[in-house]
C-alpha angles and dihedrals in degrees: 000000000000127000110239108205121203088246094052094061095041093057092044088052089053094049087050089053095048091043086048086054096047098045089050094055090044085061101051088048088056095038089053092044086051086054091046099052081048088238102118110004125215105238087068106030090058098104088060084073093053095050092048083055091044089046094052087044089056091040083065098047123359086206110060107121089206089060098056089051108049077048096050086042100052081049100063086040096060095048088037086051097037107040107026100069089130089071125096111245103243082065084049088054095042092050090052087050089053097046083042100049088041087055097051096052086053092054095037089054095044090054096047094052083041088060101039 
């Protein structure tokens, strides 16, 4: 088995930081082209930025609770944003407050245990 050395994983953590970066520029470049072409419009593609963050968040540790709910949240944002067109816009503000406010909680309650 392998020797892991402080530095090593360090560094590691720093390469992950720079590909997250970059993936998630990538897919703002692609989500922007896709807007452009008027294929997938931005307006409603714009979730799909929040669950990449919350992947790469995940791919550095799988147990993060902030990373399962901004990806929980950018989930409910994509469908929200993708197959409720039918609702006015002040309920679809109303339903983004709520996620927003739930996730919060989440995260404010993690990070208090965390620091306990």
């Amino acid at each position: 088995m392998p020797v892991h050395r402080k530095g090593e994983d360090v560094e590691a953590k720093e390469k992950m930081k720079v590909v997250s970066g970059a993936v998630i520029l990538l897919t703002l470049g692609v989500l922007v082209l896709l807007s452009t072409f008027g294929i997938y419009s931005l307006d409603k593609s714009w979730p799909i930025l929040i669950i990449v963050f919350a992947l790469f968040t995940l791919l550095q540790s799988h147990r993060d609770l902030g990373g399962w709910v901004i990806g929980a949240a950018g989930l409910l944002f994509l469908f929200f944003e993708n197959w409720f067109g039918q609702m006015s816009a002040t309920s679809m503000n109303l339903v983004r407050t709520v996620l927003l406010i739930v996730a919060g909680f989440f995260l404010f309650k993690y990070m208090k245990k965390k620091e306990s």
